[in-house]
Structures are given as C-alpha cells and as structure tokens.
VEXROSE-971954 format. One line per field, with one value per residue: residue number from 1; residue in one letter; x, y, z of N, C-alpha, C in turn. Coordinates in Angstrom, 2 decimals. Layout:
k c(NUM/...) $
r c(A/...) $
n.xx c(X/...) $
n.yy c(Y/...) $
n.zz c(Z/...) $
ca.xx c(X/...) $
ca.yy c(Y/...) $
ca.zz c(Z/...) $
c.xx c(X/...) $
c.yy c(Y/...) $
c.zz c(Z/...) $
//
This chain:
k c(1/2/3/4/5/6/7/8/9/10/11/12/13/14/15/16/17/18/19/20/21/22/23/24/25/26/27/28/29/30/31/32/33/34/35/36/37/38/39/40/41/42/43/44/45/46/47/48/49/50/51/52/53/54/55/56/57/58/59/60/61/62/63) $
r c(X/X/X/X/X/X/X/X/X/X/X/X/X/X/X/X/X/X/X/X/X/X/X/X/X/X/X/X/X/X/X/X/X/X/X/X/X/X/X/X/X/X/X/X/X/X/X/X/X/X/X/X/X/X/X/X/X/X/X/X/X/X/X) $
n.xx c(106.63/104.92/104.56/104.03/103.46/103.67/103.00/104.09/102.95/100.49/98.14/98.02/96.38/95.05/97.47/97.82/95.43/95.47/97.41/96.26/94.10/95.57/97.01/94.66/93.78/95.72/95.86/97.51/96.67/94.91/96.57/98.51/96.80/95.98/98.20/99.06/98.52/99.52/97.23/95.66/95.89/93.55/91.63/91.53/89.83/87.47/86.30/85.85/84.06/81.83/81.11/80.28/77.73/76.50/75.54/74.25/72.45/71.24/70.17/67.93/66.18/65.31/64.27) $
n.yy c(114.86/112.52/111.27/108.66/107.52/104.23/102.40/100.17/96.57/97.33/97.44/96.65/97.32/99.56/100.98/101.79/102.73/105.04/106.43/106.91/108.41/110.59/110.95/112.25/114.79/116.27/116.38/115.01/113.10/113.86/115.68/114.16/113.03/115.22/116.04/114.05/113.56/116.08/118.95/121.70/125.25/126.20/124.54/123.57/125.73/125.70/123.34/123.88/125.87/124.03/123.03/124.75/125.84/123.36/122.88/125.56/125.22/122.76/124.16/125.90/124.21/123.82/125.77) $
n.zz c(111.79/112.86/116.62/118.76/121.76/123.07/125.37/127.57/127.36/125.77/123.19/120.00/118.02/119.65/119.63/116.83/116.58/117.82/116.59/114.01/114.73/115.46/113.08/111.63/112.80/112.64/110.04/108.11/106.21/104.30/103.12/101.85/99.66/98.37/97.04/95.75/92.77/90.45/90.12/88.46/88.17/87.17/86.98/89.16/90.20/88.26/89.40/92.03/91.06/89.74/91.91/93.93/92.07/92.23/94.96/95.29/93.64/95.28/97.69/96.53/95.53/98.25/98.97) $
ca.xx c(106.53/103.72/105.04/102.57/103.86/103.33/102.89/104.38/101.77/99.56/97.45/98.79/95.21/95.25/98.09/97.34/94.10/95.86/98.17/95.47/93.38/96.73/97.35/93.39/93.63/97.32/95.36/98.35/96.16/94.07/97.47/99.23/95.88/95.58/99.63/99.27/98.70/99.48/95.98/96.09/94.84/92.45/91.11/90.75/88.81/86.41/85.73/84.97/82.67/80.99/80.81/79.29/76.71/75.52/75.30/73.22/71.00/70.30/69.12/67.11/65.23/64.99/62.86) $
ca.yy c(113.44/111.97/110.40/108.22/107.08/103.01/102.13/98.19/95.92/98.05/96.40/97.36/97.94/100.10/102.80/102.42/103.65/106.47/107.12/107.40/109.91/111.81/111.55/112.49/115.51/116.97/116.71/114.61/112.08/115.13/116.86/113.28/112.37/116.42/115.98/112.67/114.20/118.03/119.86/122.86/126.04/126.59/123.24/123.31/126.88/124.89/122.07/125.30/126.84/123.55/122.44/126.19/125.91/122.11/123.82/126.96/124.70/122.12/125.38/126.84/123.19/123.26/126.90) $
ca.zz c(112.00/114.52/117.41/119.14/122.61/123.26/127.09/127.59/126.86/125.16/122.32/118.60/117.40/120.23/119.16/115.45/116.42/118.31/115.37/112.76/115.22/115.73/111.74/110.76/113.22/111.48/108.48/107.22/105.19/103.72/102.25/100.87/98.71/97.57/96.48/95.30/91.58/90.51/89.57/87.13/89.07/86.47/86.84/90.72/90.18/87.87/90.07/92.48/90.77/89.75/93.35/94.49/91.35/92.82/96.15/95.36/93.43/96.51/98.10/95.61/95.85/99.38/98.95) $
c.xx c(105.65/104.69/104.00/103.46/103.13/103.96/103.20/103.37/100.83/99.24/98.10/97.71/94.96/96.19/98.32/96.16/94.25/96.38/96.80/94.58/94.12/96.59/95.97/93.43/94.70/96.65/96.28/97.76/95.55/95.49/97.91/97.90/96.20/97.07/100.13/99.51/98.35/98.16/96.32/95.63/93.43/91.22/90.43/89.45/87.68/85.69/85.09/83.60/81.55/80.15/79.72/77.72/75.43/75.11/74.02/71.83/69.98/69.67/68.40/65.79/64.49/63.92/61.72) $
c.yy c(113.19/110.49/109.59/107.13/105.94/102.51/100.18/97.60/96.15/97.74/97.67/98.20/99.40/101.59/102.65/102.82/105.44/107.43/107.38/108.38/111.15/112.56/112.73/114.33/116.69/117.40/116.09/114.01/113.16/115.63/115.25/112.78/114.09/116.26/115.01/113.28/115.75/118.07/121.14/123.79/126.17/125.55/123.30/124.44/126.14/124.15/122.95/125.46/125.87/123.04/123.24/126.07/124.99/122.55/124.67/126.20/123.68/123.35/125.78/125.69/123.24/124.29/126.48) $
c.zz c(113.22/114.86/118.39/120.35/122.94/124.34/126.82/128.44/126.27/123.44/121.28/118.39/118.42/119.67/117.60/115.60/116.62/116.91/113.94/113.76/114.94/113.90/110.82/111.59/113.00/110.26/107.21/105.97/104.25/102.46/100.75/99.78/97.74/96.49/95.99/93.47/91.81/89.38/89.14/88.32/88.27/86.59/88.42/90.95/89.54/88.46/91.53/92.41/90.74/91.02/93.74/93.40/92.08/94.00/96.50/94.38/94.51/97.41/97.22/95.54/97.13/99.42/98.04) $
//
C-alpha cells in the first residue's frame, strides 16, 4: 500500500502528484492494467515475437 505523507496545508494537487510519482515508480499502475484481463502464454509469446520481428525490421531500414 503507498503511503504518501500530507504536511497541513499542503495543496491536494500537490500530494496526488506525489502519490501518482510514488505509484508510477512501484510500477503499481503497470501491474493493475497487465492483470486487468488474463492473456494465454502462447498469446503473450506471439505478441513477442511480433514485437521483436517489427523491431529487427526498423533496423534493417535504418542500414
């Protein structure tokens, strides 16, 4: 759980800014989107490979 210490008077926008640094740097937001829906393994390997393919072809352009 992120705890995000709020000093009296201290502007909201202020420690929700803190709390979303804190949360982006946990990596919390990262996990709850990946676990939002279950992916096959076979499926995430695919989206892999296609990723690595698009990849090795923007290099192969850039030579």
């Amino acid at each position: 759980m992120i705890i995000v210490p709020v000093k009296e008077g201290e502007n909201i926008e202020r420690a929700l800014k803190k709390f979303k640094r804190k949360a982006e740097k946990t990596g919390i937001i990262k996990e709850v989107r990946r676990r939002r829906e279950f992916e096959k393994p076979s499926v995430t390997k695919r989206k892999a490979m296609q990723h690595a393919i698009y990849v090795n072809k923007l290099h192969q352009q850039e030579d």
